[in-house]
Backbone as a chain_set.jsonl record, in Angstrom:
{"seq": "XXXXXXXXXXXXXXXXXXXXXXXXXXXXXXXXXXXXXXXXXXXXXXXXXXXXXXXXXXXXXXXXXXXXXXXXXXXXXXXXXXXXXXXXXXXXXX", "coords": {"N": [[0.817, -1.194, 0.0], [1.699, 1.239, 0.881], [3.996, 1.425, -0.772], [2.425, 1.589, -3.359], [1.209, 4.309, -3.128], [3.964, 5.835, -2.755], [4.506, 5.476, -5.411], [2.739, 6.669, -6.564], [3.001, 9.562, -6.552], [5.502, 9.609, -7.166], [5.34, 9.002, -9.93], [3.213, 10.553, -10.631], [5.06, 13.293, -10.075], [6.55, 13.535, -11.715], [4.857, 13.316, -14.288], [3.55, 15.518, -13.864], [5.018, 17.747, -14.365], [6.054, 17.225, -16.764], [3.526, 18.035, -17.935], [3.448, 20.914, -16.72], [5.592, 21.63, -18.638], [4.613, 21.225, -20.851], [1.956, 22.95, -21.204], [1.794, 25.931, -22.517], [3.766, 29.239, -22.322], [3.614, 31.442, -19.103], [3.639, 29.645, -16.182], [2.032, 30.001, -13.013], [2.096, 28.598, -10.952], [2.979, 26.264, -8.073], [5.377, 24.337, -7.237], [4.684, 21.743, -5.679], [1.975, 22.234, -6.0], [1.632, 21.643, -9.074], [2.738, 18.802, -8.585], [0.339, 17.18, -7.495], [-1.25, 17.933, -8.899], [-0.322, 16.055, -10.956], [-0.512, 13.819, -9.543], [-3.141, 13.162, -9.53], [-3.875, 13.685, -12.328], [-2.072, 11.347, -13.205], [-4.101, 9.419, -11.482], [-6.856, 9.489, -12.436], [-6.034, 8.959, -15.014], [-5.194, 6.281, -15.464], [-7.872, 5.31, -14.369], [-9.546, 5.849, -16.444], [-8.428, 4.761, -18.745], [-8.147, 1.635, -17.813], [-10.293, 1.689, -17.716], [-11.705, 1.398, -20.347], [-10.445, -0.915, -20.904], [-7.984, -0.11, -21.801], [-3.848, 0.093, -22.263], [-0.738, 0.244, -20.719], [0.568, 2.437, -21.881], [-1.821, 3.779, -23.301], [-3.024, 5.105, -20.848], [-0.883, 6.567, -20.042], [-1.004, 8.294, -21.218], [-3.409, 9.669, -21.242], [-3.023, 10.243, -18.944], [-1.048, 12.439, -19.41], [-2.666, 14.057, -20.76], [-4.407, 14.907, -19.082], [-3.76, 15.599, -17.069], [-1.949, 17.941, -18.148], [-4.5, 19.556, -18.891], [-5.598, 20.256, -16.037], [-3.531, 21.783, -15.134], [-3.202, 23.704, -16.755], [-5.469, 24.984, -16.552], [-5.636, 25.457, -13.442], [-3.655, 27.611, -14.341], [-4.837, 29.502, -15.623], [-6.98, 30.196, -13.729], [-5.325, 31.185, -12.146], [-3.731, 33.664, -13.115], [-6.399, 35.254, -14.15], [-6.549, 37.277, -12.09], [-6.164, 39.987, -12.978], [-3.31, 40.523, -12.338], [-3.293, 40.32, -9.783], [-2.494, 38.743, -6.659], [-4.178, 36.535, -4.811], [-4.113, 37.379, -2.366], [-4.442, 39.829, -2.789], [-2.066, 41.449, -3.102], [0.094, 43.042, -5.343], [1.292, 41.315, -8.325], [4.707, 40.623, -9.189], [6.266, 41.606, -12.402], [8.283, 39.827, -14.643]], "CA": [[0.0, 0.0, 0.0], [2.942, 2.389, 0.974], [4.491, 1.112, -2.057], [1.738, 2.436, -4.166], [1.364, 5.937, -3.069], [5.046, 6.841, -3.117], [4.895, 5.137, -6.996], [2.071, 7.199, -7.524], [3.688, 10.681, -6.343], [7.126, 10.138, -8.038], [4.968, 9.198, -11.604], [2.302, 11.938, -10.565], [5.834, 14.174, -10.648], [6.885, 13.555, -13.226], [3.638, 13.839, -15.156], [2.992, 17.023, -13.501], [6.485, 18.572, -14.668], [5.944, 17.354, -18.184], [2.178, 18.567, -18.33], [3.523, 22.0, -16.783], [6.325, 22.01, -20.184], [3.54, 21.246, -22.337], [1.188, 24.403, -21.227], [2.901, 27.506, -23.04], [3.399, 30.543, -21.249], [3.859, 31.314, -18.025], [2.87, 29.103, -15.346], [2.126, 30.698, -11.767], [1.587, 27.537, -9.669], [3.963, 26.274, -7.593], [5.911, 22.812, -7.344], [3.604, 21.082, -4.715], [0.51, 22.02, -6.975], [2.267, 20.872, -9.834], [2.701, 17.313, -8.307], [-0.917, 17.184, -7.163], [-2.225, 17.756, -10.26], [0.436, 14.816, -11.562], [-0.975, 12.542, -9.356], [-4.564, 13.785, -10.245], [-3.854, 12.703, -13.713], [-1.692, 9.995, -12.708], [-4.954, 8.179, -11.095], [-7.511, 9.582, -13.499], [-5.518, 8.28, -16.397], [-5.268, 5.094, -15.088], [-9.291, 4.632, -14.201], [-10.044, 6.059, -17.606], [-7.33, 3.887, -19.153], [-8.917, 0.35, -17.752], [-12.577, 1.426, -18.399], [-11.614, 1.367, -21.772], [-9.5, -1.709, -21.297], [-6.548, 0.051, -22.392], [-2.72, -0.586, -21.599], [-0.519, 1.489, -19.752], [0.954, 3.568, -22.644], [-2.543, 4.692, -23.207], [-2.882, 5.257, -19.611], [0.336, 7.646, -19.637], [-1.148, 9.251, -22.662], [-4.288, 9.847, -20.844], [-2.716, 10.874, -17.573], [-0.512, 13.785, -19.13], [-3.332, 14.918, -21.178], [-5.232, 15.432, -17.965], [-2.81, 16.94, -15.917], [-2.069, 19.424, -19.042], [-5.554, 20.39, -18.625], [-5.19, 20.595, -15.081], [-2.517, 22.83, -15.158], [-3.727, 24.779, -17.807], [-6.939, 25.653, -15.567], [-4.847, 26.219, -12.491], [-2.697, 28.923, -14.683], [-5.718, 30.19, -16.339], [-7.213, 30.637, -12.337], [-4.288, 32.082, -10.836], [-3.717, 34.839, -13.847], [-7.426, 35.898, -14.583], [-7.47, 38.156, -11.405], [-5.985, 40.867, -13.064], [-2.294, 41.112, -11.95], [-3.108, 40.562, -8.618], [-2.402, 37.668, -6.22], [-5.192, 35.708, -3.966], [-4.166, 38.06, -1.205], [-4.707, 41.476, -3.106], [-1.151, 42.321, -3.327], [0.116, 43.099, -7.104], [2.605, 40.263, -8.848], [6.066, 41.114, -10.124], [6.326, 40.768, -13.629], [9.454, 39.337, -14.807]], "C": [[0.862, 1.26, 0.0], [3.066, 2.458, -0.253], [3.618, 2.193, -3.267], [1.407, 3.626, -4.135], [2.393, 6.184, -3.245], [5.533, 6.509, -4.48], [3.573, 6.419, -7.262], [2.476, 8.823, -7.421], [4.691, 10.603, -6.72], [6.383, 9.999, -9.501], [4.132, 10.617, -11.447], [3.729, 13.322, -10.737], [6.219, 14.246, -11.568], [5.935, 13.899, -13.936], [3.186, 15.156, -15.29], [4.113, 17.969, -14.352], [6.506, 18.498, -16.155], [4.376, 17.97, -18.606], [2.524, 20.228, -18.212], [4.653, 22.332, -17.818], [5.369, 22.32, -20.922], [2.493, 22.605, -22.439], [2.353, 25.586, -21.751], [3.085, 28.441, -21.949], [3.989, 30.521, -19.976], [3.968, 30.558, -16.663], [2.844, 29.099, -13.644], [1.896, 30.078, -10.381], [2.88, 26.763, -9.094], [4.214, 24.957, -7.66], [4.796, 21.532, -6.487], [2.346, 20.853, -5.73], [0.947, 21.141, -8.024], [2.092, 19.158, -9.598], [1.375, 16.995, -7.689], [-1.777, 17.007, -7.957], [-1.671, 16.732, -11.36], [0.161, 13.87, -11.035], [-2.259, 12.746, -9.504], [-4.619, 13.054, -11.632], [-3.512, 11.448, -13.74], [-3.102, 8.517, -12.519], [-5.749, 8.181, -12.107], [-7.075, 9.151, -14.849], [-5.882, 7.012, -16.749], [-6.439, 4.429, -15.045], [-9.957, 4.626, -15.458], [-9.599, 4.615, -18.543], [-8.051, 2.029, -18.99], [-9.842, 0.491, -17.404], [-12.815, 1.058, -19.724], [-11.164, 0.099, -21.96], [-8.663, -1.367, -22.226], [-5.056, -0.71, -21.612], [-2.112, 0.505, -21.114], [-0.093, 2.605, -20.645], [-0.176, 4.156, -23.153], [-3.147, 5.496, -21.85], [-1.872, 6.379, -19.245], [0.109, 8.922, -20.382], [-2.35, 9.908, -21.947], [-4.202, 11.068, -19.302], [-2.164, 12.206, -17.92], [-1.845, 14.394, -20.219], [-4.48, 15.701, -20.061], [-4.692, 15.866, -17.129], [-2.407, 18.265, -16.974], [-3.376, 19.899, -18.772], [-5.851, 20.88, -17.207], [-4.286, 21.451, -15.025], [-2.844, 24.398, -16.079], [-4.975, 25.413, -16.61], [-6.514, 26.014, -14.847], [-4.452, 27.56, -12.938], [-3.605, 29.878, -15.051], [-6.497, 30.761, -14.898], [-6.59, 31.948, -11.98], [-4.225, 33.584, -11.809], [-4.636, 35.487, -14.593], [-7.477, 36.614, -13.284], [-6.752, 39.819, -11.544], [-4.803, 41.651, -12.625], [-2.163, 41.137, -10.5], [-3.182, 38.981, -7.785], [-3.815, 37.123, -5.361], [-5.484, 36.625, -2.982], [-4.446, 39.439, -1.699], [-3.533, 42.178, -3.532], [-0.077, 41.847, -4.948], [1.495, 41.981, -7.177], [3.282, 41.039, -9.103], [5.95, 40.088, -11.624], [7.921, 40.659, -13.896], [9.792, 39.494, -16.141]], "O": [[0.709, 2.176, -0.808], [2.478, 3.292, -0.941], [4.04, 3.202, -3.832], [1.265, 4.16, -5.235], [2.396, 7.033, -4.136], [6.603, 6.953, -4.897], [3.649, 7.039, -8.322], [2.174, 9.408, -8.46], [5.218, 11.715, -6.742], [6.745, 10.83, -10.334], [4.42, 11.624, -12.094], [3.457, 14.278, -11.463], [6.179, 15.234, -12.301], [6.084, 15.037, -14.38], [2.683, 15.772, -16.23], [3.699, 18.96, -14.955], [6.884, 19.46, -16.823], [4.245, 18.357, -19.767], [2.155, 20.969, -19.124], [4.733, 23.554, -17.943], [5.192, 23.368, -21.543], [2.261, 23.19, -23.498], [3.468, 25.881, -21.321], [2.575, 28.349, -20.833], [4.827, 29.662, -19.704], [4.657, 31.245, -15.91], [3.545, 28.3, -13.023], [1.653, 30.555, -9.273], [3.846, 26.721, -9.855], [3.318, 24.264, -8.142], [4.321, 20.547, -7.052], [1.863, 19.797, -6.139], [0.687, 19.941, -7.942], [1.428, 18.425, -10.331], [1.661, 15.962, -7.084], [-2.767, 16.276, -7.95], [-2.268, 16.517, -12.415], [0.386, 12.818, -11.634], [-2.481, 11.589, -9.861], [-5.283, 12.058, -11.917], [-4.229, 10.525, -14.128], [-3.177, 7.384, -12.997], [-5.707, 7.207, -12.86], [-7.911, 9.023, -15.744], [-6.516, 6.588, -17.715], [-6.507, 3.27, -15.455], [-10.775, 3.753, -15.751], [-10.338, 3.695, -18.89], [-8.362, 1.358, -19.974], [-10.461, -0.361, -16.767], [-13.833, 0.539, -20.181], [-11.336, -0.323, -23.104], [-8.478, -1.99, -23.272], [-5.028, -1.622, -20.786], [-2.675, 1.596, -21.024], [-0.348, 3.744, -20.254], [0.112, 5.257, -23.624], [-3.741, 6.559, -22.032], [-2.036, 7.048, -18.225], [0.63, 10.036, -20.328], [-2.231, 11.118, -22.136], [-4.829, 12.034, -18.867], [-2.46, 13.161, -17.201], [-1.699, 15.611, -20.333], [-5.144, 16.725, -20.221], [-5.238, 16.631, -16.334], [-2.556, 19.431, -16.609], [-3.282, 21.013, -18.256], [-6.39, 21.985, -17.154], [-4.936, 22.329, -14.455], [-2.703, 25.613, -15.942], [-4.876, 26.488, -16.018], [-6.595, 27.241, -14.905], [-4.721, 28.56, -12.272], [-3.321, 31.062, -14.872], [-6.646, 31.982, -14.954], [-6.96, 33.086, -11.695], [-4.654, 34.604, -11.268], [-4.278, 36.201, -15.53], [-8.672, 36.751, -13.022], [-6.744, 40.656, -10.642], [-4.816, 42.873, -12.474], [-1.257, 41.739, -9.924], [-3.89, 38.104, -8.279], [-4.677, 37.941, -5.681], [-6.635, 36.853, -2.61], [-4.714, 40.249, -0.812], [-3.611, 43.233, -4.163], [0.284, 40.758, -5.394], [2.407, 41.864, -6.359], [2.894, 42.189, -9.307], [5.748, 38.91, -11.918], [8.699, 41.426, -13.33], [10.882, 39.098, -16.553]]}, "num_chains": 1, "name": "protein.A"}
């Protein structure tokens, strides 16, 4: 059981890290989220994946397309409030 959570948080990183490459742009979410939303896809890949009776390389295919969209929504969140953070006080642009 161990076993399987700390496999599914080192693939969920990974997934997450290549889903946040694949979004263009900026991306204003932090490493933690990132891997959250890699094991997010990670599982959801996977349930999708053998509903379909797929195999795991559609399963991997599945997982980073759903953590790209995950990520994408996060970034699209965090930078629709207009330059300004959660707390009110203005970002640095870089």
């Amino acid at each position: 059981m161990l076993t399987t959570i700390l496999w599914f948080i080192v693939v969920g990183a990974i997934i997450g890290a290549v889903a946040r490459l694949l979004v263009p742009g900026k991306n204003p979410i932090g490493f933690l989220l990132t891997i959250l939303v890699g094991v997010a896809g990670a599982i959801l890949g996977g349930v999708v994946a053998d509903a379909l009776g797929a195999g795991t390389l559609v399963a991997l295919v599945f997982a980073l397309i759903i953590a790209a969209a995950g990520v994408f929504a996060l970034t699209a969140m965090q930078t629709r409030g207009g330059g300004r953070s959660r707390w009110g006080a203005r970002r640095r642009s870089y």
